[in-house]
N, C-alpha and C positions, 0 to 999 in steps of 0.2 A: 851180246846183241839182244839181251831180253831188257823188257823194262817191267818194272816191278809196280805199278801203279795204285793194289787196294791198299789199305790204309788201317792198319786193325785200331778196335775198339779201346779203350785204356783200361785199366782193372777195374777202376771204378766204374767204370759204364756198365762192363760186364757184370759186375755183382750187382748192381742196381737191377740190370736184367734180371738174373737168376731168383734177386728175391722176388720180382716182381712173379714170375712162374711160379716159383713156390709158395706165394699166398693166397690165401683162402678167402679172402675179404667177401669178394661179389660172389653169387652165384651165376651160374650159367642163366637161370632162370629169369632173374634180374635185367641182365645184359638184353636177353632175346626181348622179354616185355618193353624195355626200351627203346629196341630199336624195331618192334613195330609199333609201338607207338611215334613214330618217326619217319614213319612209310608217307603219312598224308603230306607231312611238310616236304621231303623229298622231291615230290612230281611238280611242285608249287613255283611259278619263274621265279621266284627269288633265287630259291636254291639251286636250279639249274643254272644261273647265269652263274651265280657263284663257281659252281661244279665247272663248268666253260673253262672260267679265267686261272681256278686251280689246275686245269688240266694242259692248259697253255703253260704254266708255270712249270709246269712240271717236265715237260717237253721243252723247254730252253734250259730246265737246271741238266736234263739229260743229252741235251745238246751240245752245252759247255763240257758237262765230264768226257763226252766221247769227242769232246777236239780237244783239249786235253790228254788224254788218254794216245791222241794220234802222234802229239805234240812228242811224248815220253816215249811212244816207240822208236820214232823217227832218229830222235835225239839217241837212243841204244844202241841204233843201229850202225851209227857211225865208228868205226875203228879207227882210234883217234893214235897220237905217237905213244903215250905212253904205255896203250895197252900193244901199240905193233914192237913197241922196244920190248914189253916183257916179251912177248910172243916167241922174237927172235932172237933173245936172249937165251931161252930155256933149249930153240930147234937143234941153235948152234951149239949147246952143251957137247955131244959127242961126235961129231963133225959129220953125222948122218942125218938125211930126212927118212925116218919111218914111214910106215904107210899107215898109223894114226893120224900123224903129222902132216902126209898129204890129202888125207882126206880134209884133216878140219881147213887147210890152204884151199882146197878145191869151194869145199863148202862157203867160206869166207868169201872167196871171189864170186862167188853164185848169187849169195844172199846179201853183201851186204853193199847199199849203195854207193859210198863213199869210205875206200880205204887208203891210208896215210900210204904215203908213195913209197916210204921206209920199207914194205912188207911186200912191193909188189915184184922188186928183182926174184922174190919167192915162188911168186906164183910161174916165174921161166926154169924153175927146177923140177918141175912139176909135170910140166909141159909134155 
């Protein structure tokens, strides 16, 4: 019922990172001289309208990831047949329900919105 949504990096991206950390190229010194020199143009409407329409962009690309992201829990959280067959497969192994076993059935009927109807004569053993 979890969804697993980040997305890691590929090795190469990663070492691209790491070298990037571990070199010396620019100084600190450099970068700061830079970027005041960069202060006047900043305040300038150019670049504020700019800054505006990056910042709208930025706010729909995080908009998309988090209905996405709702999309992927939604969709985990359904207990679908094959995972109520494993389920009920493994409970019925020794012809007892444990009290692991009722808990995770209590838990399941609690939390999850939509369970396959296979698992739910389960939840009257419970009872």
């Amino acid at each position: 019922m979890a969804a697993a949504t980040g997305k890691p990096v590929s090795r190469a991206a990663a070492l691209k990172r790491e070298e990037w950390l571990d070199s010396a190229d620019e100084s600190i010194g450099a970068t700061l001289s830079g970027a005041f020199g960069m202060l006047g143009q900043m305040f300038s409407g150019a670049f504020m309208a700019d800054m505006s329409d990056a910042h709208e962009q930025i706010e729909r690309a995080w908009a998309a990831k988090n209905a996405e992201t709702q999309a992927a829990i939604a969709e985990a959280a359904v207990i679908s047949q094959v995972e109520a067959d494993w389920l009920i497969e493994r409970m019925s192994r020794d012809g007892r329900i444990h009290d692991n076993e009722k808990a995770l059935l209590a838990f399941l009927k609690r939390e999850s919105p939509d369970i396959h109807p296979s698992l739910k004569p389960w939840f009257a053993k419970i009872a």
